[in-house]
C-alpha positions as CSV (number, residue, x, y, z in Angstrom):
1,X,51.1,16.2,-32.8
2,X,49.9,12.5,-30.8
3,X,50.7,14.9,-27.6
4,X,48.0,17.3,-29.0
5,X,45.9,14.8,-29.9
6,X,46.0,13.1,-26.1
7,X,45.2,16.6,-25.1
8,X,41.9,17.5,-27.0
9,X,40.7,13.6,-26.3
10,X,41.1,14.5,-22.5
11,X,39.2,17.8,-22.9
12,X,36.3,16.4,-24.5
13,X,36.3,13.3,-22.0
14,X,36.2,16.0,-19.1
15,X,33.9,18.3,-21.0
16,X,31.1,15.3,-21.8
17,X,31.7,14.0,-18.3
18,X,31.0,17.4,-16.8
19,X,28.3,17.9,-18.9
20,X,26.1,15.2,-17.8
21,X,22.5,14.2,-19.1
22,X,18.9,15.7,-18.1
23,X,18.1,12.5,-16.7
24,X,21.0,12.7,-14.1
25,X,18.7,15.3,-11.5
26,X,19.3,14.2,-8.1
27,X,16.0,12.7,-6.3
28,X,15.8,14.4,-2.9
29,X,16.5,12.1,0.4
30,X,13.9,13.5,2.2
31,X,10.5,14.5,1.5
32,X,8.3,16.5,3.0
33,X,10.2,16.2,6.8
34,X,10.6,11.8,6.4
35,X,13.6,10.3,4.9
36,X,13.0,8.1,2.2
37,X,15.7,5.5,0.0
38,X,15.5,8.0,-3.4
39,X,15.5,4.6,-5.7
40,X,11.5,4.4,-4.0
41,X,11.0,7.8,-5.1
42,X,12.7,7.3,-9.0
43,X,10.3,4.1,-9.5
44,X,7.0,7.0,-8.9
45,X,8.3,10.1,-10.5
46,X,8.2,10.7,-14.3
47,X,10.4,13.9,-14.2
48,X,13.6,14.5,-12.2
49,X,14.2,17.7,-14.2
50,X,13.8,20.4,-11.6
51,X,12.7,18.9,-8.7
52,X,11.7,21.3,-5.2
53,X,9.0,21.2,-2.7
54,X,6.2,22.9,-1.9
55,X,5.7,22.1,1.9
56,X,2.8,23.4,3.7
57,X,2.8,21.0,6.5
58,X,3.7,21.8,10.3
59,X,4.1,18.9,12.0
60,X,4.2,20.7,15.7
61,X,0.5,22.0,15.3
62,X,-0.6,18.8,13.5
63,X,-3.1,20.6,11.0
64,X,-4.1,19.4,7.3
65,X,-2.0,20.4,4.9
66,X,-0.3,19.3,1.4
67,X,3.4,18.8,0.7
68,X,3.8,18.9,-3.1
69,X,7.0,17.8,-4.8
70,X,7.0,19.8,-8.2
71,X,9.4,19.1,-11.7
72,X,9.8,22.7,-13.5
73,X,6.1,23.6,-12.1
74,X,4.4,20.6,-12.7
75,X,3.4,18.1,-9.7
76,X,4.8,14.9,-9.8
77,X,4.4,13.5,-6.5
78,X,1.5,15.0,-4.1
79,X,1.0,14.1,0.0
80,X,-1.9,15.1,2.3
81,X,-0.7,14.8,5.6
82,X,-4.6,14.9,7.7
83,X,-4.9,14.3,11.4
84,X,-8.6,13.7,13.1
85,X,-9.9,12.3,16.3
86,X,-11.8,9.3,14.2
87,X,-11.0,6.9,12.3
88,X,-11.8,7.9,8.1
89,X,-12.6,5.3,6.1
90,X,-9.9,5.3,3.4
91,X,-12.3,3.5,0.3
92,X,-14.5,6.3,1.5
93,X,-11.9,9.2,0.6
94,X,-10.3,7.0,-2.0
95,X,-13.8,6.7,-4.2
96,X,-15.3,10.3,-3.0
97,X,-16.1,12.8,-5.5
98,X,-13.6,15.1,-4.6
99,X,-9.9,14.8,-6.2
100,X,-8.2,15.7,-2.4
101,X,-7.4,12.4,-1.5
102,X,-9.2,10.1,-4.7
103,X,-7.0,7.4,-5.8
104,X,-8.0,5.2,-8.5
105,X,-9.1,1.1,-8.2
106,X,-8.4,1.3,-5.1
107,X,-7.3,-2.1,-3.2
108,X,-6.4,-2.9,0.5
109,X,-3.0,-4.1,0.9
110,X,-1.0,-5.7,3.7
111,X,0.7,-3.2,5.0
112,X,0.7,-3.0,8.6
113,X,-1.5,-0.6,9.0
114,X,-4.3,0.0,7.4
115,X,-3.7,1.1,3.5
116,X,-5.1,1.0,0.2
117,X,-3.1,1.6,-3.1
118,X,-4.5,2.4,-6.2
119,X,-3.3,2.8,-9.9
120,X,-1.7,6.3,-9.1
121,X,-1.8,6.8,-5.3
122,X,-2.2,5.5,-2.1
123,X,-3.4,5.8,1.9
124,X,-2.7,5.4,4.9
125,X,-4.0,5.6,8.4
126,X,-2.9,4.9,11.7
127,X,-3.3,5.3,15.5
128,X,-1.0,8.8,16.6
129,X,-2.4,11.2,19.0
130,X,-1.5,14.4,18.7
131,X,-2.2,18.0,18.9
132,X,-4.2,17.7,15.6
133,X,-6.1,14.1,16.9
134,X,-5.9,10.6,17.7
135,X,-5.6,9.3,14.0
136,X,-3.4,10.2,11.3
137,X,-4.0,9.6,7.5
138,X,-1.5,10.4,4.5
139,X,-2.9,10.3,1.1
140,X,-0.2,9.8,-1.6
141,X,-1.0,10.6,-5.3
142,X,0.8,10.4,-8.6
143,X,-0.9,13.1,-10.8
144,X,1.6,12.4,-13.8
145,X,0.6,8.8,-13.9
146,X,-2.0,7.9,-16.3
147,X,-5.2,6.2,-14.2
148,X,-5.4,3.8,-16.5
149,X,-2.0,2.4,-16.5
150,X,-1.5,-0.3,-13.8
151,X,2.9,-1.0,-13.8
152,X,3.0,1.2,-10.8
153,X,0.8,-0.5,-8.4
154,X,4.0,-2.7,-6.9
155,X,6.0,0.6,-6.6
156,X,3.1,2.7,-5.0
157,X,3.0,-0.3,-2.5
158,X,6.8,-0.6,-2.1
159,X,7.2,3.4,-1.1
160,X,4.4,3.5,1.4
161,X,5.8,0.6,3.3
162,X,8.8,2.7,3.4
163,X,7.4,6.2,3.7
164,X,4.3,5.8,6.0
165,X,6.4,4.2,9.0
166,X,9.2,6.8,8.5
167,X,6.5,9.4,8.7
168,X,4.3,7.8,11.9
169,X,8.4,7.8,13.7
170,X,8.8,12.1,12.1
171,X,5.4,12.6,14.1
172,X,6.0,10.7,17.2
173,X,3.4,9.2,17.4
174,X,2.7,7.7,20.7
């Protein structure tokens, strides 16, 4: 009978183990082409249930495109990869009427190059010639984060210090 006991004990603890929970989704280590510490992508992402990307971008023909990383079928983290001969001026794009690359309060940060981060995105842009030009600009938005709420201003910041660099060494840029 205690044998039996032991048994079932083990058989649920191997069962619940197995089962895990929702929140348990792996983050990938990579996104769109640039490897990035998953813990920067968890602070930014509301859902891990699901996760793929939709990856338009071709790095070897350096044309505009959007890399989308979806949850079930709902966006959670969106990047514009945009290449031009000139210089764009990121409050420009981040205050424009159009929702491509808007980002809300917008600030300039520190960053190395030259970057604004808003209340649920972020850009980039830096020197990189190319096929597609002699700039390159990355716009980062967070569609699932309310543009009101201001707690993910530090972690926008903290994955484009990570991701933008990582991404400028995936284009070899020279």
């Amino acid at each position: 009978m205690k044998v039996h006991r032991i048994l079932i004990a083990l058989l649920l603890s191997v069962l619940v183990a197995s089962c895990g929970s929702p929140t348990d989704h792996e983050v990938p280590k990579a996104i769109c082409g640039t490897k990035i510490d998953p813990a920067l992508t968890r602070l930014l992402v509301t859902s891990t249930d699901d996760l793929y990307e939709y990856n338009r971008v071709d790095r070897s023909t350096a044309i505009t495109a959007p890399c989308v990383l979806l949850s079930d079928r709902d966006p959670v983290l969106e990047l514009r990869f945009s290449w031009d001969d000139t210089a764009t001026d990121l409050m420009y794009l981040a205050t424009g009427a159009g929702s491509i690359s808007r980002v809300t309060a917008p600030r300039s940060i520190n960053l190395g190059y030259k970057t604004i981060a808003g209340t649920d995105g972020a850009i980039s842009i830096a020197p990189c010639n190319t096929n597609g030009g002699k700039y390159f600009t990355l716009t980062l938005q967070l569609p699932q984060i309310r543009l009101t709420d201001q707690t993910h201003r530090k972690d926008i910041e903290k994955f484009m210090r990570a991701y933008f660099p990582a991404t400028l060494k995936t284009l070899g840029c020279r």
